[in-house]
PyMOL Python script that loads the backbone (N, CA, C, O; Angstrom):
from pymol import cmd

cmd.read_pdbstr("""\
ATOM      1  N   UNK A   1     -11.707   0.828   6.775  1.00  0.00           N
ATOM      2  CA  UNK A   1     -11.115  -0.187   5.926  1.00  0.00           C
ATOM      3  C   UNK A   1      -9.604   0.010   5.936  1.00  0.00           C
ATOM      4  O   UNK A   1      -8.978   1.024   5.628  1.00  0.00           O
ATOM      5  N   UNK A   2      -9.129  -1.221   6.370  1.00  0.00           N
ATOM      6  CA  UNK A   2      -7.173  -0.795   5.943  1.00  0.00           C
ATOM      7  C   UNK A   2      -6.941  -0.720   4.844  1.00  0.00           C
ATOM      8  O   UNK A   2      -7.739  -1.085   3.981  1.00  0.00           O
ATOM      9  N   UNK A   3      -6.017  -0.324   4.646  1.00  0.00           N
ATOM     10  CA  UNK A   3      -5.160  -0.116   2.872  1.00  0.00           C
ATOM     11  C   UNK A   3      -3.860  -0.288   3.561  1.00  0.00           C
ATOM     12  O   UNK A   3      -3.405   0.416   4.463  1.00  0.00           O
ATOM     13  N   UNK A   4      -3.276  -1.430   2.947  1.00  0.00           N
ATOM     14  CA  UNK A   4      -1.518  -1.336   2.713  1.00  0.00           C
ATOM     15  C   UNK A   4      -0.696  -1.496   1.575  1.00  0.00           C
ATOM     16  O   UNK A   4      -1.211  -1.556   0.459  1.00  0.00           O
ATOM     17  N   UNK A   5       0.589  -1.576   1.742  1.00  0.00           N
ATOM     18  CA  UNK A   5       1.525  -1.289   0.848  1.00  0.00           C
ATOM     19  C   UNK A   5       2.890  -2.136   0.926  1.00  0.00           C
ATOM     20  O   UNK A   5       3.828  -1.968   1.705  1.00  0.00           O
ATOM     21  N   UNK A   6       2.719  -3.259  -0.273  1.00  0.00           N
ATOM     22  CA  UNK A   6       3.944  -3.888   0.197  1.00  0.00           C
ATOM     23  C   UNK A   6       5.190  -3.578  -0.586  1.00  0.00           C
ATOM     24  O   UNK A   6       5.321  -4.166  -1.660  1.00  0.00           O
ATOM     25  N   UNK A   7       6.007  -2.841  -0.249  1.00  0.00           N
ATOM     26  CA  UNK A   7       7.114  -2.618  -1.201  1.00  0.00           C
ATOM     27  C   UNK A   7       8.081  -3.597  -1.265  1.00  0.00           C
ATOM     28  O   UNK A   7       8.491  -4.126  -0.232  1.00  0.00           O
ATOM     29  N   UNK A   8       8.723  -4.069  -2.956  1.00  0.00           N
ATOM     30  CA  UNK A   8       9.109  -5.111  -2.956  1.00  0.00           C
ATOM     31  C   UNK A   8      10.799  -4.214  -3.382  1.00  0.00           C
ATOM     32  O   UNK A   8      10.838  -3.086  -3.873  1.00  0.00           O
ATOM     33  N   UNK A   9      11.718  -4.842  -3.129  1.00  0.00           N
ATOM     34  CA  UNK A   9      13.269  -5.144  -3.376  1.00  0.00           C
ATOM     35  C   UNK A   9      14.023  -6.433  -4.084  1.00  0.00           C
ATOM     36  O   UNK A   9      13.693  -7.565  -3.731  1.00  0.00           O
ATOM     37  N   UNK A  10      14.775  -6.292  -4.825  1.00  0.00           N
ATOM     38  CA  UNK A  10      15.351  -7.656  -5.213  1.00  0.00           C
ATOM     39  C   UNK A  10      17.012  -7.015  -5.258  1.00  0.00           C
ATOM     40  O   UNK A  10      17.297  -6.272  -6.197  1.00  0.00           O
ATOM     41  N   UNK A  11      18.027  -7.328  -4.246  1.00  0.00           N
ATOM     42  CA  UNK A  11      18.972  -6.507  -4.626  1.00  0.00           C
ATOM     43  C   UNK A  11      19.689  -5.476  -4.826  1.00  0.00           C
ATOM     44  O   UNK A  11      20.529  -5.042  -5.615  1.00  0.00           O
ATOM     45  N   UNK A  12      18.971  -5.117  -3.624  1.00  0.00           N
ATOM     46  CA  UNK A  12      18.639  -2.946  -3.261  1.00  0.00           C
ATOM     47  C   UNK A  12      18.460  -2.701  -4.821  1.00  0.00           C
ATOM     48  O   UNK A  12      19.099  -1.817  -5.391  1.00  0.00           O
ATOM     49  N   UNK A  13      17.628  -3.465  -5.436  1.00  0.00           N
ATOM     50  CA  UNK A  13      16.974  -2.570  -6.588  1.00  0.00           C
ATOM     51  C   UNK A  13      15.744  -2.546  -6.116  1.00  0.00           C
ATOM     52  O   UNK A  13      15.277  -3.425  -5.391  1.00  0.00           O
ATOM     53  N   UNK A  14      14.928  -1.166  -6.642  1.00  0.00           N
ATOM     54  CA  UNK A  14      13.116  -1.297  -6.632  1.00  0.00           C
ATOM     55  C   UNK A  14      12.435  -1.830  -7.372  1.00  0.00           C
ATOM     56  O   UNK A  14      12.218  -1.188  -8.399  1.00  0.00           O
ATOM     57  N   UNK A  15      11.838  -3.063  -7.274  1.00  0.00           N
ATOM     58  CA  UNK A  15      11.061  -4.026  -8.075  1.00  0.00           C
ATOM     59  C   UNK A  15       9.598  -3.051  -8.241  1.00  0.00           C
ATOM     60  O   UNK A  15       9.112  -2.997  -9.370  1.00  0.00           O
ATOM     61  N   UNK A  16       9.046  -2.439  -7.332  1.00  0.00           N
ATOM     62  CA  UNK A  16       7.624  -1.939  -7.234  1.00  0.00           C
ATOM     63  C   UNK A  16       6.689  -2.539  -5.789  1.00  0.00           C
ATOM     64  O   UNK A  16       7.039  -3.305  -4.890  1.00  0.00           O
ATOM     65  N   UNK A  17       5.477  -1.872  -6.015  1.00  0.00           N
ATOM     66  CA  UNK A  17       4.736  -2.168  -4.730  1.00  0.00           C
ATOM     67  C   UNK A  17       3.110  -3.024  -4.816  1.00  0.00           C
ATOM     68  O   UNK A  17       2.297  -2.897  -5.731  1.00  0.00           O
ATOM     69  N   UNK A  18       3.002  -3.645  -3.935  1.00  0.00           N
ATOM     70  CA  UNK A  18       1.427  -4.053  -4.415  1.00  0.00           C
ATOM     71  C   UNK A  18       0.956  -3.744  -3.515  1.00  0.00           C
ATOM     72  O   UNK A  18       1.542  -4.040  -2.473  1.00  0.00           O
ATOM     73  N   UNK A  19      -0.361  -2.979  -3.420  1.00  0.00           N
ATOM     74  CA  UNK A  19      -1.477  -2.202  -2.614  1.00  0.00           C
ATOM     75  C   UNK A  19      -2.531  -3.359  -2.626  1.00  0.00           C
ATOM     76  O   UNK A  19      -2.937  -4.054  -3.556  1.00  0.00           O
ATOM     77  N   UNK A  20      -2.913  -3.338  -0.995  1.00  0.00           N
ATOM     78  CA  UNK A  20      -4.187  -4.109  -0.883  1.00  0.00           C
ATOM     79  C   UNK A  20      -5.090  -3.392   0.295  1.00  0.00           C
ATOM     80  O   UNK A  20      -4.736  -2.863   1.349  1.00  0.00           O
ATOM     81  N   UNK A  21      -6.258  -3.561  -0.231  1.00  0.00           N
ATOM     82  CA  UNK A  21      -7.718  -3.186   0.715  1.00  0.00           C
ATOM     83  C   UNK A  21      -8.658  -3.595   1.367  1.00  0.00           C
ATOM     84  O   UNK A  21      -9.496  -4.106   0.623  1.00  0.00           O
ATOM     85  N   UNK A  22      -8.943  -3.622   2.449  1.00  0.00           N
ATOM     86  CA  UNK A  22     -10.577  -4.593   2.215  1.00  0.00           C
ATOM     87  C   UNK A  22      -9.803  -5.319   3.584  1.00  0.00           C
ATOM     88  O   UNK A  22      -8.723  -5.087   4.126  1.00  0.00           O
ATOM     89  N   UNK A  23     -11.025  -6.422   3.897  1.00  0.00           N
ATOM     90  CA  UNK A  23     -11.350  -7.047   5.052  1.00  0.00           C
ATOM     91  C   UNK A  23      -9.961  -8.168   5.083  1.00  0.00           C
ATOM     92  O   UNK A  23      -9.477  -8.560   6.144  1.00  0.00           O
ATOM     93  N   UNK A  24      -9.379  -8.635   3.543  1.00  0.00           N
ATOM     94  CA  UNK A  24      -8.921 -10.028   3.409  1.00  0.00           C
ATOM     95  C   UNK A  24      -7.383  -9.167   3.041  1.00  0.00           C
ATOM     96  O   UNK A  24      -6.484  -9.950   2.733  1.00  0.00           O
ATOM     97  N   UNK A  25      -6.954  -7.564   3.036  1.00  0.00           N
ATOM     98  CA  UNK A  25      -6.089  -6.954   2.671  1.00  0.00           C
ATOM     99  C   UNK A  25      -4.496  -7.937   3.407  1.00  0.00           C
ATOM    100  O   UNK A  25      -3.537  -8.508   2.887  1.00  0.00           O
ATOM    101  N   UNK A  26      -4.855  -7.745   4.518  1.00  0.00           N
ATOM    102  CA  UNK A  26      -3.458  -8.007   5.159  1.00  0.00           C
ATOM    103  C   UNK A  26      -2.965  -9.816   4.921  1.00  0.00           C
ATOM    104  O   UNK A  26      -1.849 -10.209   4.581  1.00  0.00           O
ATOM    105  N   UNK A  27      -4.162 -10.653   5.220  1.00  0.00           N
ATOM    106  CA  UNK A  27      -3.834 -11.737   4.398  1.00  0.00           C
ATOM    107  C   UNK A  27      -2.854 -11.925   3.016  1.00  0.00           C
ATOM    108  O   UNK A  27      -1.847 -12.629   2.934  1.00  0.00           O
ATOM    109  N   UNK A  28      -3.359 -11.222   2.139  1.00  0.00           N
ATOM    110  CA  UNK A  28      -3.043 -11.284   0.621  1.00  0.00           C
ATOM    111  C   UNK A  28      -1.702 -11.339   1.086  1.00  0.00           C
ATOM    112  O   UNK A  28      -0.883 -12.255   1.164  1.00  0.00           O
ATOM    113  N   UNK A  29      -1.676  -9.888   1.434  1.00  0.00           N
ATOM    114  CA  UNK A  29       0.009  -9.068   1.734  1.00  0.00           C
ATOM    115  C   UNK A  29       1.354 -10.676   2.295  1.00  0.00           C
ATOM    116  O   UNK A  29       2.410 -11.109   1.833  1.00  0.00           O
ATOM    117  N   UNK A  30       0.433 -11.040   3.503  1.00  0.00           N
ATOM    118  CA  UNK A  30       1.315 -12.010   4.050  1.00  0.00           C
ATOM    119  C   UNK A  30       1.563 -13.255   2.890  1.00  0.00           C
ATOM    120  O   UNK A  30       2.650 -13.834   2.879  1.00  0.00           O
ATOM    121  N   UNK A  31       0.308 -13.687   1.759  1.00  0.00           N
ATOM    122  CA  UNK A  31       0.940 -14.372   1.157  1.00  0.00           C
ATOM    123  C   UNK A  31       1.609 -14.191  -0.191  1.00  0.00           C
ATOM    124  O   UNK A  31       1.869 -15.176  -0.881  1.00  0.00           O
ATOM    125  N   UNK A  32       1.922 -12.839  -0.621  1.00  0.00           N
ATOM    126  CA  UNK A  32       2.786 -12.374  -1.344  1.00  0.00           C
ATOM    127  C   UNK A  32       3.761 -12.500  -0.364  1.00  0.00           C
ATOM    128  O   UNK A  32       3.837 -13.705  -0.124  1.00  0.00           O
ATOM    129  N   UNK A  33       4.473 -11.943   0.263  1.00  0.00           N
ATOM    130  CA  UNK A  33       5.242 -11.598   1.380  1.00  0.00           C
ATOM    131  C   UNK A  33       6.300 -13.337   1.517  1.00  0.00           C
ATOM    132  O   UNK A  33       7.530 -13.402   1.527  1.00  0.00           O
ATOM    133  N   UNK A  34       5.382 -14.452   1.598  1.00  0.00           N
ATOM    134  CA  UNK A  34       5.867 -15.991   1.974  1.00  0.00           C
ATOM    135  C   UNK A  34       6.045 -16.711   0.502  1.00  0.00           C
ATOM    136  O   UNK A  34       6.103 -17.924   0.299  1.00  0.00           O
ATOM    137  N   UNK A  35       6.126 -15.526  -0.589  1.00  0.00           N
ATOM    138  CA  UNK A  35       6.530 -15.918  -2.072  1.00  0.00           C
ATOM    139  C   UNK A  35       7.577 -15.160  -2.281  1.00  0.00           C
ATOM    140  O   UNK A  35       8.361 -15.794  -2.988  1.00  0.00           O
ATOM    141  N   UNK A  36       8.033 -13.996  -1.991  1.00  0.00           N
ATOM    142  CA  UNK A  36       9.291 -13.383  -1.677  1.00  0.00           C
ATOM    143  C   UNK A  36      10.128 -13.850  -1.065  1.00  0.00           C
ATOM    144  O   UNK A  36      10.518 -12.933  -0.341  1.00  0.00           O
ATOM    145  N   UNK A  37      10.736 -14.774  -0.846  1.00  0.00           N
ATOM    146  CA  UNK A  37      12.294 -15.417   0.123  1.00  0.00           C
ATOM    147  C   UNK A  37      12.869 -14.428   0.300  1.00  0.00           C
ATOM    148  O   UNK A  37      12.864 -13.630  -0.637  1.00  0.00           O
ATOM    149  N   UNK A  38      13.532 -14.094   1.437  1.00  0.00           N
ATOM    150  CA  UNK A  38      15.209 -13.011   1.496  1.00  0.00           C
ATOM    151  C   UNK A  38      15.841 -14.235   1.125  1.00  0.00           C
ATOM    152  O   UNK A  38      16.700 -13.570   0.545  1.00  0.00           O
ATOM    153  N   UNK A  39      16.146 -15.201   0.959  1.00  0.00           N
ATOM    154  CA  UNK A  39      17.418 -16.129   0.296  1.00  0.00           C
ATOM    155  C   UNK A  39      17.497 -16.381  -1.041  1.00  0.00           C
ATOM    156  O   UNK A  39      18.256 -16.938  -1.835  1.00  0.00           O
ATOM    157  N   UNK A  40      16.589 -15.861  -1.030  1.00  0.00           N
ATOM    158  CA  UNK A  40      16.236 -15.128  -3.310  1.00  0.00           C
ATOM    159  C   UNK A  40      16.553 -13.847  -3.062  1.00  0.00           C
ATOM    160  O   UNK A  40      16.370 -13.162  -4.067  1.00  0.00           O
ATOM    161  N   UNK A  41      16.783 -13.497  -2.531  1.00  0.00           N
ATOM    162  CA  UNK A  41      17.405 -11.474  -2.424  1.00  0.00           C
ATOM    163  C   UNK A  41      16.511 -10.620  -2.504  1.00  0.00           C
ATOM    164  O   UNK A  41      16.703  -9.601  -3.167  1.00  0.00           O
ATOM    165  N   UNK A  42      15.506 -10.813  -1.943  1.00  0.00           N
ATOM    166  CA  UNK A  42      13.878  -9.943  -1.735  1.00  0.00           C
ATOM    167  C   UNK A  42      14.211  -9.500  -0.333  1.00  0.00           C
ATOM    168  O   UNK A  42      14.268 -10.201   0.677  1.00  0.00           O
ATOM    169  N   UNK A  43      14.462  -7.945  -0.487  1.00  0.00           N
ATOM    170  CA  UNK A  43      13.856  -7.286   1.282  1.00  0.00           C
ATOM    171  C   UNK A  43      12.307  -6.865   0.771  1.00  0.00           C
ATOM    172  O   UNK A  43      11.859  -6.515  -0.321  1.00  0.00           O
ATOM    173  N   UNK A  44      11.763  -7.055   1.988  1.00  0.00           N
ATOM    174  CA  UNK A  44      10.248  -6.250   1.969  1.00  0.00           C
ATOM    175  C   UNK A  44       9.710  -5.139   2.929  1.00  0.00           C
ATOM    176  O   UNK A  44       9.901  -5.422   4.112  1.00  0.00           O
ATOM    177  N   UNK A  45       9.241  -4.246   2.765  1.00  0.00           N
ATOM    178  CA  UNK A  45       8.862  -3.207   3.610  1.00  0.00           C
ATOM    179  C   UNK A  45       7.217  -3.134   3.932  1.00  0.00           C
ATOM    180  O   UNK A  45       6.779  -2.257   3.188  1.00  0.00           O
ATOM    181  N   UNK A  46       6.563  -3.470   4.414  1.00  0.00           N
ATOM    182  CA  UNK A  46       5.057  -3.091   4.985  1.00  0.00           C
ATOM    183  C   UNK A  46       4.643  -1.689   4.841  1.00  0.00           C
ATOM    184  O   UNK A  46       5.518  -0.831   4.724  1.00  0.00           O
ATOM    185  N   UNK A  47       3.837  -1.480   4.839  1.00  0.00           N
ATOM    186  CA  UNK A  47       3.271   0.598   4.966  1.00  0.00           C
ATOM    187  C   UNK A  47       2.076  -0.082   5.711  1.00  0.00           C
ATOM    188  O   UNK A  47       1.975  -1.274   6.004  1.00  0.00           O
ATOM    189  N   UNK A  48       1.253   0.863   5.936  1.00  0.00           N
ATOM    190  CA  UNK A  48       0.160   0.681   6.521  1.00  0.00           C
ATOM    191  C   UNK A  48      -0.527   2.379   6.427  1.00  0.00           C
ATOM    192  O   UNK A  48       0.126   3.366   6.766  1.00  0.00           O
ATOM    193  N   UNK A  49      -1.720   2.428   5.985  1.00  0.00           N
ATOM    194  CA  UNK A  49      -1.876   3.863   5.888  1.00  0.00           C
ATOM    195  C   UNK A  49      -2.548   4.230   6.995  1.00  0.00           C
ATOM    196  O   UNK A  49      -2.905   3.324   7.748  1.00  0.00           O
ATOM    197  N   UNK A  50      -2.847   5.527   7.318  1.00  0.00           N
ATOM    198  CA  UNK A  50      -2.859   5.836   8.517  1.00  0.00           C
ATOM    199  C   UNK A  50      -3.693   7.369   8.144  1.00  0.00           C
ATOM    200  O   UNK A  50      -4.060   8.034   9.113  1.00  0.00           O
ATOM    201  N   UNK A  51      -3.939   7.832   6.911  1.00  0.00           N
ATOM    202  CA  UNK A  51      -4.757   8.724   6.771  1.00  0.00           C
ATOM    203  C   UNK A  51      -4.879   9.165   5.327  1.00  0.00           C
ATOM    204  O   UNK A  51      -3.782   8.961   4.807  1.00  0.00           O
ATOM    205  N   UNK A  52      -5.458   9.516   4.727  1.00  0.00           N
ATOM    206  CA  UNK A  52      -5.577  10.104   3.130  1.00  0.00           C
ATOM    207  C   UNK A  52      -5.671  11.682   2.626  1.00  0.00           C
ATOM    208  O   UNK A  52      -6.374  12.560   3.126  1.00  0.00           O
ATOM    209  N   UNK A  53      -4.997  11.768   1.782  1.00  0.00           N
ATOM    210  CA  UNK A  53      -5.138  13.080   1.101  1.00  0.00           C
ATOM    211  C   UNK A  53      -6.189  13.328  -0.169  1.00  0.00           C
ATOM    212  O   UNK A  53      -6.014  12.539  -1.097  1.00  0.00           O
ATOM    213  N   UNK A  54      -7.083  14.148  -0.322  1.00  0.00           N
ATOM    214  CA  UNK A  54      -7.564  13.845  -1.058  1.00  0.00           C
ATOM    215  C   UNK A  54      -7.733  15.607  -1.631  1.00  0.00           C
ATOM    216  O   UNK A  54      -7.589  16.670  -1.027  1.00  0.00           O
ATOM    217  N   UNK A  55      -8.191  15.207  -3.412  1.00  0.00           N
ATOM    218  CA  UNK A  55      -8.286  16.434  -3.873  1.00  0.00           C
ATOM    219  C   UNK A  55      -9.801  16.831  -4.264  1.00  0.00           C
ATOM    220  O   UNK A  55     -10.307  15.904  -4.896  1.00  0.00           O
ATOM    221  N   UNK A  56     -10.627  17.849  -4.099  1.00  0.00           N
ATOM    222  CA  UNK A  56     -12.209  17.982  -3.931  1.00  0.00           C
ATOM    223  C   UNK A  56     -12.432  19.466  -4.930  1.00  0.00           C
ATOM    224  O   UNK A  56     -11.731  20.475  -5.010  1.00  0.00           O
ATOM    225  N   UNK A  57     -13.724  19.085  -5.620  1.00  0.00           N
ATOM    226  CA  UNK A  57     -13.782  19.563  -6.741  1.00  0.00           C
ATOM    227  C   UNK A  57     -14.858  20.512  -5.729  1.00  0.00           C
ATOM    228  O   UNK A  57     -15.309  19.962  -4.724  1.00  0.00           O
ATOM    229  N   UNK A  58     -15.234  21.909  -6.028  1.00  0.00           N
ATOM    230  CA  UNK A  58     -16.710  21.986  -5.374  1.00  0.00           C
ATOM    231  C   UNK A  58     -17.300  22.985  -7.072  1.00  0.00           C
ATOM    232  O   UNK A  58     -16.744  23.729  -7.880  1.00  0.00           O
ATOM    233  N   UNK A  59     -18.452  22.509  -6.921  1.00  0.00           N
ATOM    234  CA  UNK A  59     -19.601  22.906  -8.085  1.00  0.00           C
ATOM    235  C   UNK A  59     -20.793  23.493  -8.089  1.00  0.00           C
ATOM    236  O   UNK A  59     -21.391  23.723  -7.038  1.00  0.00           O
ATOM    237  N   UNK A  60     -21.218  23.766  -9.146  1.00  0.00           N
ATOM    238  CA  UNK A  60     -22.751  23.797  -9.093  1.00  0.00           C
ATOM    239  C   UNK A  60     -23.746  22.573  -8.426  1.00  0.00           C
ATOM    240  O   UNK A  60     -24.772  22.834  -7.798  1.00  0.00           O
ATOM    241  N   UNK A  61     -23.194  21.053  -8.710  1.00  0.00           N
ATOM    242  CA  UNK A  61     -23.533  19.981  -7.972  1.00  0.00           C
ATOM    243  C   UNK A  61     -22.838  19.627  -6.265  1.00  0.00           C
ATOM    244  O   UNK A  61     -22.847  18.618  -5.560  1.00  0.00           O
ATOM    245  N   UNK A  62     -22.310  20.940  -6.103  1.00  0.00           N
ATOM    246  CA  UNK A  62     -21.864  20.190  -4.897  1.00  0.00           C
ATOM    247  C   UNK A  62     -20.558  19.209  -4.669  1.00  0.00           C
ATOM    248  O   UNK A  62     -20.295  18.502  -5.641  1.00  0.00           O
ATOM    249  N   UNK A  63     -19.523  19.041  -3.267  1.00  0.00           N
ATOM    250  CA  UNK A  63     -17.937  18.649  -3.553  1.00  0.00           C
ATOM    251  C   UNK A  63     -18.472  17.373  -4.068  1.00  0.00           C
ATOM    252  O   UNK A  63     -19.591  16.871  -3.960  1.00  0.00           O
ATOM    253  N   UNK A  64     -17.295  16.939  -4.709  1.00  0.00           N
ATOM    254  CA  UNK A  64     -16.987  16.129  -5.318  1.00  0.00           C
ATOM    255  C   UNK A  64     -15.449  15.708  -4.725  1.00  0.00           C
ATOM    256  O   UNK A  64     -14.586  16.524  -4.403  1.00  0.00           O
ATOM    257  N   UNK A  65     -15.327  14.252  -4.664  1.00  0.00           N
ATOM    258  CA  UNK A  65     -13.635  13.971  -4.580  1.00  0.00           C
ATOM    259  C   UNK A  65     -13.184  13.957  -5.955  1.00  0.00           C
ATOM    260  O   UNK A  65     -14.117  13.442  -6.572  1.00  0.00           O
ATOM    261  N   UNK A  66     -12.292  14.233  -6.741  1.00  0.00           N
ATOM    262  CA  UNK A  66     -11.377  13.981  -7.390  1.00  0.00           C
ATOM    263  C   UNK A  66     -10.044  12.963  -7.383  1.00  0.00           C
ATOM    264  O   UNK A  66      -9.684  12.353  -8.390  1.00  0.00           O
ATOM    265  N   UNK A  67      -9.592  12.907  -6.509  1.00  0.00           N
ATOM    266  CA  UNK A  67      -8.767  12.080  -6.419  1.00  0.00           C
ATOM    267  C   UNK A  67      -8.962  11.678  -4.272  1.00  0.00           C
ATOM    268  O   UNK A  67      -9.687  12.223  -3.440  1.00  0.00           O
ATOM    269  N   UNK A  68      -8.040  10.647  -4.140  1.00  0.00           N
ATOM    270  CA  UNK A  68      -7.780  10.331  -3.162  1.00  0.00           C
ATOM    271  C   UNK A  68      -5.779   9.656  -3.077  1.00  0.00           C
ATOM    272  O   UNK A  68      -5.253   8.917  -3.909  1.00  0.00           O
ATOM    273  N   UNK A  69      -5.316  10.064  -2.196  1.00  0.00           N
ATOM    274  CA  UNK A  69      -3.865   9.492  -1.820  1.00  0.00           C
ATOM    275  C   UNK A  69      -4.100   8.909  -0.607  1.00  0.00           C
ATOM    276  O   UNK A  69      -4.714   9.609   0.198  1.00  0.00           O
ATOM    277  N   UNK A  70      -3.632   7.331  -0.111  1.00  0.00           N
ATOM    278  CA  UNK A  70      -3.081   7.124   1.234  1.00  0.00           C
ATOM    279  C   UNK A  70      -2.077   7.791   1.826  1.00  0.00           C
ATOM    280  O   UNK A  70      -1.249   8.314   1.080  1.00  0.00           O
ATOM    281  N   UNK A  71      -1.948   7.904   3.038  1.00  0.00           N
ATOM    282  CA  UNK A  71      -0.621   8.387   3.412  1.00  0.00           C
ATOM    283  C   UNK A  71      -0.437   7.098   4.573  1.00  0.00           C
ATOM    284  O   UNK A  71      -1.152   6.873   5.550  1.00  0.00           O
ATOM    285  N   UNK A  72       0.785   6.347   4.099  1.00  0.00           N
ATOM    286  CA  UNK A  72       1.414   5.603   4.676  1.00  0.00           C
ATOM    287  C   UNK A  72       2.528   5.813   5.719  1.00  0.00           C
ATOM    288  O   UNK A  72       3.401   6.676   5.627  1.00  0.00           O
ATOM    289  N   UNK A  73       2.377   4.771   6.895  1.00  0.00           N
ATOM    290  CA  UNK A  73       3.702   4.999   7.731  1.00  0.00           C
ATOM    291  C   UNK A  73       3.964   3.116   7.521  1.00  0.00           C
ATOM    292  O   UNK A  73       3.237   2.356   6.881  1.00  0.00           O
ATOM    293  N   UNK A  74       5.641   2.648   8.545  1.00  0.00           N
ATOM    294  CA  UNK A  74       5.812   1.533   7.688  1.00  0.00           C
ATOM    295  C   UNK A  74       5.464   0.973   9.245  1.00  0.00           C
ATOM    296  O   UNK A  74       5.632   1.638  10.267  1.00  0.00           O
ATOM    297  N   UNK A  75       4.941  -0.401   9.184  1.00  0.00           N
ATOM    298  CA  UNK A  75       4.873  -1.427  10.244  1.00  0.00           C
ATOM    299  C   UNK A  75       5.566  -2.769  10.456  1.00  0.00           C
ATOM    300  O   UNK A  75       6.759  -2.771  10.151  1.00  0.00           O
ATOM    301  N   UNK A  76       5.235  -3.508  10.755  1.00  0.00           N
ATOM    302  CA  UNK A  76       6.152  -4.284  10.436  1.00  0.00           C
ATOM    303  C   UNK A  76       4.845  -5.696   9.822  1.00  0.00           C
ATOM    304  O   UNK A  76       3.634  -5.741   9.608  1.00  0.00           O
ATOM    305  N   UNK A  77       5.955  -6.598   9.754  1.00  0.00           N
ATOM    306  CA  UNK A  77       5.490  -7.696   8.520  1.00  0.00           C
ATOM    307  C   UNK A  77       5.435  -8.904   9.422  1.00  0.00           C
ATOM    308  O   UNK A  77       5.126 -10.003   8.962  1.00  0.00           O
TER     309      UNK A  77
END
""", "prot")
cmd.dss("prot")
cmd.show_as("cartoon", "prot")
cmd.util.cbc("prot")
cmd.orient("prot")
């Protein structure tokens, strides 16, 4: 499954990022992406993950994940 990461800009300030998953992920991205103008002062950056970190509990029941991280590199848009 992909996971990406669209990081948003308004003004070399950091607005924040929206993460998407799944079959319809990269779609979404592109139409956030065509609601951002650069002539409204939006740069955008793509990620694309490329592997995960994850943290694993082990028990009396056996591992467990605890958490999971993407690890992103950037692609283009």
């Amino acid at each position: 499954m992909s996971s990406y990461r669209l990081l948003v800009q308004q003004q070399d300030r950091h607005l924040g990022h929206f993460d998407a998953e799944g079959a319809e992920a990269l779609q979404a991205i592109h139409r956030i992406a065509a609601l951002l103008r650069p002539e409204d002062g939006f740069q955008l950056e793509l990620l694309v993950a490329h592997d995960e970190r994850r943290l694993l509990e082990c028990g009396p029941e056996g591992l467990r994940v605890l958490s999971r991280e993407p690890l992103f590199h950037p692609a283009s848009l």
